[in-house]
py3Dmol code that shows the C-alpha trace and the ligand (Angstrom):
import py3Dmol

protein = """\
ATOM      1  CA  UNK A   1      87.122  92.273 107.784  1.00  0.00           C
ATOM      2  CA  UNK A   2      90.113  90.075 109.314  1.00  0.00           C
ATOM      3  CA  UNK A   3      92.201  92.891 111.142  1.00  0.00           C
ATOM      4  CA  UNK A   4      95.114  94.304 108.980  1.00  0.00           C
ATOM      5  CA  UNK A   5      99.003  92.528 109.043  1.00  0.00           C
ATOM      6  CA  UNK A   6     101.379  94.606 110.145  1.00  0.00           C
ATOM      7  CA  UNK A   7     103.919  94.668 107.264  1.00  0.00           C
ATOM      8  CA  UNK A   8     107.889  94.773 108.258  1.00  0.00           C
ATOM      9  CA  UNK A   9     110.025  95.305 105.003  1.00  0.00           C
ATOM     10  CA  UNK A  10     113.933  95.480 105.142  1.00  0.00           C
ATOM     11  CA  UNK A  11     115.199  97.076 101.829  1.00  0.00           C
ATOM     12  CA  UNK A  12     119.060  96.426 101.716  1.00  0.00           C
ATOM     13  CA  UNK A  13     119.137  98.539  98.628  1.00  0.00           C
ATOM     14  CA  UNK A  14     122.762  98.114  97.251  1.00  0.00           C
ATOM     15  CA  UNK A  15     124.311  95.953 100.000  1.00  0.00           C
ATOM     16  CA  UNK A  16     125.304  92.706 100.243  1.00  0.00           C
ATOM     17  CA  UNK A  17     126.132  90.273  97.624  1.00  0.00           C
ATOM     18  CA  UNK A  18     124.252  86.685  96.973  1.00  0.00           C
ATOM     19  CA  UNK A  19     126.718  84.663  99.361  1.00  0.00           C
ATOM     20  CA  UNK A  20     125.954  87.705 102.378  1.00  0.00           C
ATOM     21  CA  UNK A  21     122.758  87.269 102.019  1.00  0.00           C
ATOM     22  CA  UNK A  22     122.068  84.088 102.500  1.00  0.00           C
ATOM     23  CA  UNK A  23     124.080  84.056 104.853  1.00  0.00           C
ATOM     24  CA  UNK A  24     122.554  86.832 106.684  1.00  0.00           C
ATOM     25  CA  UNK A  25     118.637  85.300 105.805  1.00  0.00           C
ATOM     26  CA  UNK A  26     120.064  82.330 107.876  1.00  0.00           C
ATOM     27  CA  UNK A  27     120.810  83.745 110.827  1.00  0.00           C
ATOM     28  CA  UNK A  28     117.515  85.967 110.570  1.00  0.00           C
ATOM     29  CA  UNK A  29     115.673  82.640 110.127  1.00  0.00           C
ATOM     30  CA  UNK A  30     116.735  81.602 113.661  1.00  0.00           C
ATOM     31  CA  UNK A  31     115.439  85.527 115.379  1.00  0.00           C
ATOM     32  CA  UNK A  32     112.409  85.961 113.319  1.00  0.00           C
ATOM     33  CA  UNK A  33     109.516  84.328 115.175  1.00  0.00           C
ATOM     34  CA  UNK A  34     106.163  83.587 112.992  1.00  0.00           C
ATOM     35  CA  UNK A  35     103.437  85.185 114.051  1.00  0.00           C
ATOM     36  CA  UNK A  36     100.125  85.882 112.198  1.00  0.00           C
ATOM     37  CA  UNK A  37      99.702  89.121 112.746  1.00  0.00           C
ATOM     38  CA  UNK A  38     102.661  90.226 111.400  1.00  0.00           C
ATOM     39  CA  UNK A  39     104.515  89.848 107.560  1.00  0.00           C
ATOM     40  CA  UNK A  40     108.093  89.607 107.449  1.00  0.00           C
ATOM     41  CA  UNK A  41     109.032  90.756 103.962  1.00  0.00           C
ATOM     42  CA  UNK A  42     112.987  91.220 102.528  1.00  0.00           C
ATOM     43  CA  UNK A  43     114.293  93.253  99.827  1.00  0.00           C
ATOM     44  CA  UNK A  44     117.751  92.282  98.708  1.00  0.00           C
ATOM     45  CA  UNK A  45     119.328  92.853  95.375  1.00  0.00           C
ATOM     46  CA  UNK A  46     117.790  91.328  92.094  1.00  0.00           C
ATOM     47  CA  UNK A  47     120.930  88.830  92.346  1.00  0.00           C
ATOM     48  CA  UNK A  48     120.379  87.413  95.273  1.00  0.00           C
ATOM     49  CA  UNK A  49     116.330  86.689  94.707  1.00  0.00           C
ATOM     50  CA  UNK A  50     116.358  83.549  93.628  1.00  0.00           C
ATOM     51  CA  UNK A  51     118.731  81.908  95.979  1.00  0.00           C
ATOM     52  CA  UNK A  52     116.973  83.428  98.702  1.00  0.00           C
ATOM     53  CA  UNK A  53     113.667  82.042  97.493  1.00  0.00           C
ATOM     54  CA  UNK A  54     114.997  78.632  97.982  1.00  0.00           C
ATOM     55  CA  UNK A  55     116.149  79.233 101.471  1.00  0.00           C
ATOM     56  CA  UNK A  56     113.157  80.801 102.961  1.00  0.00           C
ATOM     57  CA  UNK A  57     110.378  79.524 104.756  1.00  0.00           C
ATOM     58  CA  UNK A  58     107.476  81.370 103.288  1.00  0.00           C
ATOM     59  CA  UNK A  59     105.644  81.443 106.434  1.00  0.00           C
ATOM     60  CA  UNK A  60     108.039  83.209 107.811  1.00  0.00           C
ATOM     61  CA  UNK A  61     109.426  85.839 105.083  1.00  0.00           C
ATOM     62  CA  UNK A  62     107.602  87.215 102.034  1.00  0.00           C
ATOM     63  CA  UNK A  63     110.377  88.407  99.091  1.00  0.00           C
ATOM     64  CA  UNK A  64     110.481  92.056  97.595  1.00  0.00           C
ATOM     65  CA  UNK A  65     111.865  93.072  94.572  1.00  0.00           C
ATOM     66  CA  UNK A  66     113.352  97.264  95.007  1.00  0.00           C
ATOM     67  CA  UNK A  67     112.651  97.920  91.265  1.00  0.00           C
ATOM     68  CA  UNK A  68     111.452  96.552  87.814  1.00  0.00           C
ATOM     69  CA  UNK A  69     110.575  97.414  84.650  1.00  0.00           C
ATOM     70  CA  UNK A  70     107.075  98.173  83.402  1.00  0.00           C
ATOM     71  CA  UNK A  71     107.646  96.388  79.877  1.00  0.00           C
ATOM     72  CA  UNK A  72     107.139  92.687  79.891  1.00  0.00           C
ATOM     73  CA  UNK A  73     109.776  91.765  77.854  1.00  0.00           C
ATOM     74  CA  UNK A  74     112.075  93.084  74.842  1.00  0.00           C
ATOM     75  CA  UNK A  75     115.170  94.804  74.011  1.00  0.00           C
ATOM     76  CA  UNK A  76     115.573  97.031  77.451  1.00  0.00           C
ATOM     77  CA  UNK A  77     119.071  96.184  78.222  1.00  0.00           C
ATOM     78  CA  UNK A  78     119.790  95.789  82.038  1.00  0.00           C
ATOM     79  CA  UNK A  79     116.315  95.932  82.952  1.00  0.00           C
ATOM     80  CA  UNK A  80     114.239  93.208  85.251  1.00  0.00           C
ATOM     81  CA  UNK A  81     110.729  93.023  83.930  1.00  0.00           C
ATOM     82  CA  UNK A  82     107.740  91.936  86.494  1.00  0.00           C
ATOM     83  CA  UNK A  83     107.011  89.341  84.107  1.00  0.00           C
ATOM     84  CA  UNK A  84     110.318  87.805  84.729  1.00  0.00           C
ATOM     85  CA  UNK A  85     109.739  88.369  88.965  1.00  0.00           C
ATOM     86  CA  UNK A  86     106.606  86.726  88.724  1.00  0.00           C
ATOM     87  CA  UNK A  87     105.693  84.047  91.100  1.00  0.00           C
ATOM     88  CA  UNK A  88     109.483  85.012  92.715  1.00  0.00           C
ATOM     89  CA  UNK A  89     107.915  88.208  95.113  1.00  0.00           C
ATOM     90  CA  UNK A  90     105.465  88.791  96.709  1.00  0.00           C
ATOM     91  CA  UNK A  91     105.958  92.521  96.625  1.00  0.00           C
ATOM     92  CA  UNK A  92     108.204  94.896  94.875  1.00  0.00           C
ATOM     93  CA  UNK A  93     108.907  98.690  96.101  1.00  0.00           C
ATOM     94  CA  UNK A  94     107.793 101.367  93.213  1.00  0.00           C
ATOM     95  CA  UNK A  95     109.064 104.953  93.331  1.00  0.00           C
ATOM     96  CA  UNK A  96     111.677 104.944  96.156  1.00  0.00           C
ATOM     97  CA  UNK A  97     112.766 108.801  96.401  1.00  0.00           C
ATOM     98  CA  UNK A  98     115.981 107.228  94.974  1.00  0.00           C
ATOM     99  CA  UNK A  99     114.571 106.140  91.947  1.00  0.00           C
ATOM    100  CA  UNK A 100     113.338 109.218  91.796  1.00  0.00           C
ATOM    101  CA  UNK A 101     115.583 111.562  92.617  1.00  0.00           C
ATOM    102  CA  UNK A 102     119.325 109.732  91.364  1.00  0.00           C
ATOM    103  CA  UNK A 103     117.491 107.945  88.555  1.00  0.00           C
ATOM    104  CA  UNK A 104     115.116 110.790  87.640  1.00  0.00           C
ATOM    105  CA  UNK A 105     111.887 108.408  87.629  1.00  0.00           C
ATOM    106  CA  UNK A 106     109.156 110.438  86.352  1.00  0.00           C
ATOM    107  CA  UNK A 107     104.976 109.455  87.385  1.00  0.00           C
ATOM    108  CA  UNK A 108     104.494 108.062  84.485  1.00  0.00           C
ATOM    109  CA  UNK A 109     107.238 105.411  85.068  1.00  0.00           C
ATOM    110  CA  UNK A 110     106.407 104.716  88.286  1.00  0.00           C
ATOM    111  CA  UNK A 111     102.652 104.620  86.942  1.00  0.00           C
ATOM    112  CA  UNK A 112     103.775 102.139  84.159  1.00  0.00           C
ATOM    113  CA  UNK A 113     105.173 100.199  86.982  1.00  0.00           C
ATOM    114  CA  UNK A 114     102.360 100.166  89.287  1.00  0.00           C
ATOM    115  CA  UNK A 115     100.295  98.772  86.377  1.00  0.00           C
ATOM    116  CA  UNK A 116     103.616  96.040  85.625  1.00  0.00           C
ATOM    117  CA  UNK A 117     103.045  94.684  89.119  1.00  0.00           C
ATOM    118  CA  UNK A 118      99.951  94.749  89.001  1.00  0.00           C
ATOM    119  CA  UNK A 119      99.379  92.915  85.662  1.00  0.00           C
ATOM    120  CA  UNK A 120     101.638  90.114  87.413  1.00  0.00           C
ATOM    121  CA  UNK A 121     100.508  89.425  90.782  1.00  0.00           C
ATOM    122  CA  UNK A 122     103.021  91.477  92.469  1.00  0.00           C
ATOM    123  CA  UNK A 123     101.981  93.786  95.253  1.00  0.00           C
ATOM    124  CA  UNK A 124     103.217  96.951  94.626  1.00  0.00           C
ATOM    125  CA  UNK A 125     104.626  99.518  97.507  1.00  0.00           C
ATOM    126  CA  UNK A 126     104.179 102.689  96.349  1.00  0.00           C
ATOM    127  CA  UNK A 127     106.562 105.086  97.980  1.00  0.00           C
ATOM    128  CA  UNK A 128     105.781 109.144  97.955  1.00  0.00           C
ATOM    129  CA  UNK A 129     107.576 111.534 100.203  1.00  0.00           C
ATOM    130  CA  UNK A 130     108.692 115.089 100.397  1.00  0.00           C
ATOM    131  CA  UNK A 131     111.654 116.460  99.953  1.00  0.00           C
ATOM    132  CA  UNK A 132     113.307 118.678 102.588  1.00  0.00           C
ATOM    133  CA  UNK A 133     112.852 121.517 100.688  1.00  0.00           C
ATOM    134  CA  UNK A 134     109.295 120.824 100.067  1.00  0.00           C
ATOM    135  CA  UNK A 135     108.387 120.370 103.754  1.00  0.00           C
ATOM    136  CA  UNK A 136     110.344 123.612 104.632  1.00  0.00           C
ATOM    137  CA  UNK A 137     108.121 125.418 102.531  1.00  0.00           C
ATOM    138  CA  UNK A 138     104.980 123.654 103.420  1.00  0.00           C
ATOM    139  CA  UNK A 139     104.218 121.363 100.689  1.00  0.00           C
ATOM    140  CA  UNK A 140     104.357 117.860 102.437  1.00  0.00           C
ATOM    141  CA  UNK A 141     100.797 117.349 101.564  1.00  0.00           C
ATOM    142  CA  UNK A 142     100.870 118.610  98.456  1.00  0.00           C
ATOM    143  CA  UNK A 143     103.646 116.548  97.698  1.00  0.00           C
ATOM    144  CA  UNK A 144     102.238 113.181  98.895  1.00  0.00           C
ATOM    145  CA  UNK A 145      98.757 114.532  97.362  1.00  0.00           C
ATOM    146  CA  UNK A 146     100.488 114.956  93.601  1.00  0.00           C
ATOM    147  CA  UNK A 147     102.546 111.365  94.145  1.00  0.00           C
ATOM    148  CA  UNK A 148      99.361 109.150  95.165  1.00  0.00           C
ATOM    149  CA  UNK A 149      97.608 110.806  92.058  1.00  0.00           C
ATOM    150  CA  UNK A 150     100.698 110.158  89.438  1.00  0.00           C
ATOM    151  CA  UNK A 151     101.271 106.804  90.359  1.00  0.00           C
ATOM    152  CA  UNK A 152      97.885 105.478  90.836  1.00  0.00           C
ATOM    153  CA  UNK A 153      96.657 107.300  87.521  1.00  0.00           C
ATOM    154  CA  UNK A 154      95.501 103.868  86.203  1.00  0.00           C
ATOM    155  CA  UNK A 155      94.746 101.831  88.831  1.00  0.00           C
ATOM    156  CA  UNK A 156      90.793 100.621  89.470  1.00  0.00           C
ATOM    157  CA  UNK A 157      88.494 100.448  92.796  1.00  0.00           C
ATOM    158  CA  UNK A 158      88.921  96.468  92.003  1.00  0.00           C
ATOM    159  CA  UNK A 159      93.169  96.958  92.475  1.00  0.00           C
ATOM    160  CA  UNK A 160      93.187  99.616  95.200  1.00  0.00           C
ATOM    161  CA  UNK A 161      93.237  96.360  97.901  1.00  0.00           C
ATOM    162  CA  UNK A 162      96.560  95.194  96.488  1.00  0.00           C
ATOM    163  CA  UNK A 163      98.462  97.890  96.675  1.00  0.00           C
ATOM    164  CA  UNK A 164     100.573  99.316  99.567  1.00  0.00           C
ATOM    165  CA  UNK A 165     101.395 102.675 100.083  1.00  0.00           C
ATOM    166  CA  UNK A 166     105.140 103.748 101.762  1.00  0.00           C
ATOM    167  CA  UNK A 167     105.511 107.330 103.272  1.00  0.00           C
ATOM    168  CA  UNK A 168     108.906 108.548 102.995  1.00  0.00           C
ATOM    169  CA  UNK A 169     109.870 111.869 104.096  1.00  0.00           C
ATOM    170  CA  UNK A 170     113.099 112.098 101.885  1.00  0.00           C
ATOM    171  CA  UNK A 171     114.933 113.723 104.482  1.00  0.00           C
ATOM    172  CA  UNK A 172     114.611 111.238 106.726  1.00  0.00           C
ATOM    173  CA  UNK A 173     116.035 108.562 104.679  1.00  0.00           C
ATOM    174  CA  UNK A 174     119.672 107.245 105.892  1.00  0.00           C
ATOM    175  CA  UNK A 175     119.851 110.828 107.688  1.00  0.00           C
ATOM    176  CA  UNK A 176     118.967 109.581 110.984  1.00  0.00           C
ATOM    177  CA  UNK A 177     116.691 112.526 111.323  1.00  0.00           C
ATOM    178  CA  UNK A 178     113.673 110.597 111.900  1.00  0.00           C
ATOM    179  CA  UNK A 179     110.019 112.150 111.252  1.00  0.00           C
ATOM    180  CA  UNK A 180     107.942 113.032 113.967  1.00  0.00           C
ATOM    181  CA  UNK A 181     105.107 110.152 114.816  1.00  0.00           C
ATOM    182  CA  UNK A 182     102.962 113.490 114.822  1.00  0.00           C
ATOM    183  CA  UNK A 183     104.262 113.848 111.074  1.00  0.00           C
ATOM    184  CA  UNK A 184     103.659 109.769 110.015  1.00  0.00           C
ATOM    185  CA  UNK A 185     100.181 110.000 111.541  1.00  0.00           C
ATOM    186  CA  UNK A 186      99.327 112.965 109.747  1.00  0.00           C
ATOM    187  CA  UNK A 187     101.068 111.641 106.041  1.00  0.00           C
ATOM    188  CA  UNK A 188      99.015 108.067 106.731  1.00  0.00           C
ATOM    189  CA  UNK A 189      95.577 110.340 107.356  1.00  0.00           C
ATOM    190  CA  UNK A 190      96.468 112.556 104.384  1.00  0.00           C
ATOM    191  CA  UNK A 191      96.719 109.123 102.110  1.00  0.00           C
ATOM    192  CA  UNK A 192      93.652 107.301 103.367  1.00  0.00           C
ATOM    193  CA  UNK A 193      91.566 110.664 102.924  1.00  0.00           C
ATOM    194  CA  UNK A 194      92.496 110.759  99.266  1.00  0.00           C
ATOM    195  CA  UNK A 195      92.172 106.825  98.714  1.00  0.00           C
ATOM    196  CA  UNK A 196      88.723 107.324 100.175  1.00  0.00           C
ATOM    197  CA  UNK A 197      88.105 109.970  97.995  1.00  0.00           C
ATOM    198  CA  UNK A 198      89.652 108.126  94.761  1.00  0.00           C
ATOM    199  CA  UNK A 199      87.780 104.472  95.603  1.00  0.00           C
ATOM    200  CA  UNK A 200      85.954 105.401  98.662  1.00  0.00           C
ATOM    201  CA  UNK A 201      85.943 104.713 102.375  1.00  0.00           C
ATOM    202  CA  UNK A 202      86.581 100.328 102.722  1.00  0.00           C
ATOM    203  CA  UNK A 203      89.193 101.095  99.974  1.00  0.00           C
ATOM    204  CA  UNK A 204      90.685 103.611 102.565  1.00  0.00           C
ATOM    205  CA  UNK A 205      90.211 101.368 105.781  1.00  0.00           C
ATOM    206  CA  UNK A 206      91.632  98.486 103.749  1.00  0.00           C
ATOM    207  CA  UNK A 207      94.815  99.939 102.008  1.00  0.00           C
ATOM    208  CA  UNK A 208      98.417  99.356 104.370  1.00  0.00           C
ATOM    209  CA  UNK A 209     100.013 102.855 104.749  1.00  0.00           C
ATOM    210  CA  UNK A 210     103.624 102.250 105.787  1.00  0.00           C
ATOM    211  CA  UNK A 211     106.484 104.782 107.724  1.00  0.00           C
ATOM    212  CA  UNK A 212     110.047 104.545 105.923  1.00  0.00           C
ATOM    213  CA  UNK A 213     112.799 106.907 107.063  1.00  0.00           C
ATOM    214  CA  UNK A 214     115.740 105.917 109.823  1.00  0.00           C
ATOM    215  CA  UNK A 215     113.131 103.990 111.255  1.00  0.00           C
ATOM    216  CA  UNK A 216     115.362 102.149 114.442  1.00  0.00           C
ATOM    217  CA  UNK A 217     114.465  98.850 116.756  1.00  0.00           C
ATOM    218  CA  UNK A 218     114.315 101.937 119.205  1.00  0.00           C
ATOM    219  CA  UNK A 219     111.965 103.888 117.319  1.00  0.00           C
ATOM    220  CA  UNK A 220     110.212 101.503 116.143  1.00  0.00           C
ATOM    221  CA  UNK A 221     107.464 100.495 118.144  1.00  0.00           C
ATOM    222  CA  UNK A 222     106.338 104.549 118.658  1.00  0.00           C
ATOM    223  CA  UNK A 223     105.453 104.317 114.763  1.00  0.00           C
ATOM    224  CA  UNK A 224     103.882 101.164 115.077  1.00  0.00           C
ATOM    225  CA  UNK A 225     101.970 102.932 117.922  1.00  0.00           C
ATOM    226  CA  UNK A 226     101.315 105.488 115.428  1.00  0.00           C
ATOM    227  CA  UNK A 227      97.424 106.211 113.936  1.00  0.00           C
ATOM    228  CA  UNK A 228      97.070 105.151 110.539  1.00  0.00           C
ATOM    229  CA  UNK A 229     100.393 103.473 110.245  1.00  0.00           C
ATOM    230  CA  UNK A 230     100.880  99.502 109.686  1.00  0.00           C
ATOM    231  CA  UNK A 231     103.881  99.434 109.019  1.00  0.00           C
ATOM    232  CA  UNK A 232     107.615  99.969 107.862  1.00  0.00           C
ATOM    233  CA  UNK A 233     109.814 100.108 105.220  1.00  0.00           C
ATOM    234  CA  UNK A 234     113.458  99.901 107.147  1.00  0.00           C
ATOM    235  CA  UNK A 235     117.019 100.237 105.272  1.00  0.00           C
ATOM    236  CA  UNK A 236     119.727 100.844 107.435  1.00  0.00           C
ATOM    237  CA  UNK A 237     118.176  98.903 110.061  1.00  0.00           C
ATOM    238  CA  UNK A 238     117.277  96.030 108.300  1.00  0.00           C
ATOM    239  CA  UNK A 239     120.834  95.298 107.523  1.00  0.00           C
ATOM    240  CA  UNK A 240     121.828  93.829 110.807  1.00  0.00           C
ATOM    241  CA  UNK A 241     120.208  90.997 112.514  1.00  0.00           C
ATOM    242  CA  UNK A 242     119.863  92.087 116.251  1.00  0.00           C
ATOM    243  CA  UNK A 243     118.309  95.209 114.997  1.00  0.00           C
ATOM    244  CA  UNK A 244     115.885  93.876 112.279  1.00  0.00           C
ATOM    245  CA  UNK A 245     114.696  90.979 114.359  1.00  0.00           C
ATOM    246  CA  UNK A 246     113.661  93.363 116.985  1.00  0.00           C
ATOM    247  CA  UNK A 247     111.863  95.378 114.435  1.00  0.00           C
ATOM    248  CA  UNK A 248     109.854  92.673 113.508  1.00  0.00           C
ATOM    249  CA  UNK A 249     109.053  91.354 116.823  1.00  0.00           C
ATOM    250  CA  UNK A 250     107.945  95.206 118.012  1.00  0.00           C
ATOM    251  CA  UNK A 251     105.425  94.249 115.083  1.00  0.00           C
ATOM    252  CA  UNK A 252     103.902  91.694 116.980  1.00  0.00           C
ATOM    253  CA  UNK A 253     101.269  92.712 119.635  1.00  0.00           C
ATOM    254  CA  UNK A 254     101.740  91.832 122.863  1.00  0.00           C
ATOM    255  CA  UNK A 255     105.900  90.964 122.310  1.00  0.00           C
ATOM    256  CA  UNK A 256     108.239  93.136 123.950  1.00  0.00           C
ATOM    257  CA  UNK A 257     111.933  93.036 124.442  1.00  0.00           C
TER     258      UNK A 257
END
"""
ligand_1 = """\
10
13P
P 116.735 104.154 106.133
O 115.961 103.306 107.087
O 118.169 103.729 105.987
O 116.567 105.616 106.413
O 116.088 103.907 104.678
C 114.736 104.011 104.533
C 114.377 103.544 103.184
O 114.686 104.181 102.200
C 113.670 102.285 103.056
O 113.178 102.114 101.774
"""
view = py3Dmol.view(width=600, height=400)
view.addModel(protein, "pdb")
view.setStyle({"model": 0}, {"cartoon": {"style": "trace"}})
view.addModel(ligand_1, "xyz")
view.setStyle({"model": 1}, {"stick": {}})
view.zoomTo()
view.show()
């Protein structure tokens, strides 16, 4: 098996409007070294997708959509289908805690979208996550257990290998409270123990587990160092150039500052 990319993704969320970003994809263009070990993948608003998609280099950055919507087509007013992102990402992020939470996205949604991406040759990345109120009364792992379960309700042994799992402690997003590598490590084993149990142990070895959550260029590389984890899902971070580049190039082996 050809060893596992590590997988950067910057999600800018709600920032920056179509003439920011591309001008802030040019000046990543110049930091951002290609390397094949590593994927580069960006997440800016729906707006900006397309003129970004002209402007990169694929070799060098992947595109990401933060959200879409599990119907095809039809009378959904406001909503981007993945039939209408197909062949624009590569990837799109499914179930961010702020879907869930400020947009009160239920499994079967996030399910529904799974299947969406799925359907059109977009790589989801499945996000699941505790809240702080969950972890303080020890459910993490129940939590992460219950998400994995809702949103891959439909998906077959044959589909496991496309998808991409996110662990975000809710907490630790845009807190600056960052989780514990001990804590990543152990949310990365908990999701390859129930992939292998769901579609068995190459499933498990095979499917990218990433960290998300005030993740830094200087804590970076410890979660990269981190069992189990290949890779990260950055926000705050990813919205400056100095400190995304240096993400990314933490990603590759051997490169340090
Ligand atoms: P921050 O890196 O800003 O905590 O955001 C993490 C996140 O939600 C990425 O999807």
């Amino acid at each position: 098996m050809a060893p596992v990319k590590k997988l950067i993704v910057g999600n800018w969320k709600m920032n920056m409007n179509v003439h920011d970003a591309s001008i802030f994809v040019h000046k990543l263009a110049d930091e951002i070294k290609v390397h094949r070990d590593v994927e580069v993948v960006l997440a800016p608003t729906f707006l900006a997708l397309q003129p970004v998609s002209l402007q990169i280099d694929r070799r060098q950055f992947k595109l990401a959509a933060q959200n879409l919507y599990w119907r095809d087509n039809g009378a959904f007013t406001g909503e981007v289908s993945a039939a209408q992102l197909r062949g624009l990402v590569e990837y799109a992020i499914i179930g961010h805690s702020e879907r869930r939470h400020i947009f009160r996205e239920h499994d079967k949604d996030i399910r529904n979208k799974v299947q969406a991406a799925l359907r059109n040759n977009i790589v989801p990345i499945l996000c699941v996550g505790e809240t702080a109120h969950e972890r303080s009364v020890g459910e993490m792992l129940e939590v992460i257990h219950d998400q994995l379960i809702g949103g891959l309700a439909n998906v077959t042994s044959e589909e496991i290998s496309r998808i991409v799992i996110a662990y975000e402690p809710v907490w630790a997003i845009g807190t600056g409270k960052n989780a514990l590598p001990e804590d990543a490590e152990k949310a990365a084993r908990a999701i390859r123990r129930q992939i292998t149990h769901l579609y068995g142990e190459a499933a498990a070895k095979e499917i990218r587990v990433l960290y998300g959550g005030s993740v830094t260029a200087d804590s970076a590389a410890t979660y990269l160092a981190t069992g189990g984890v290949d890779g990260l899902l950055v926000g705050g971070a990813s919205l400056t150039v100095p400190s995304f580049a240096a993400i990314a190039a933490e990603a590759h082996t051997g490169e340090k500052r």
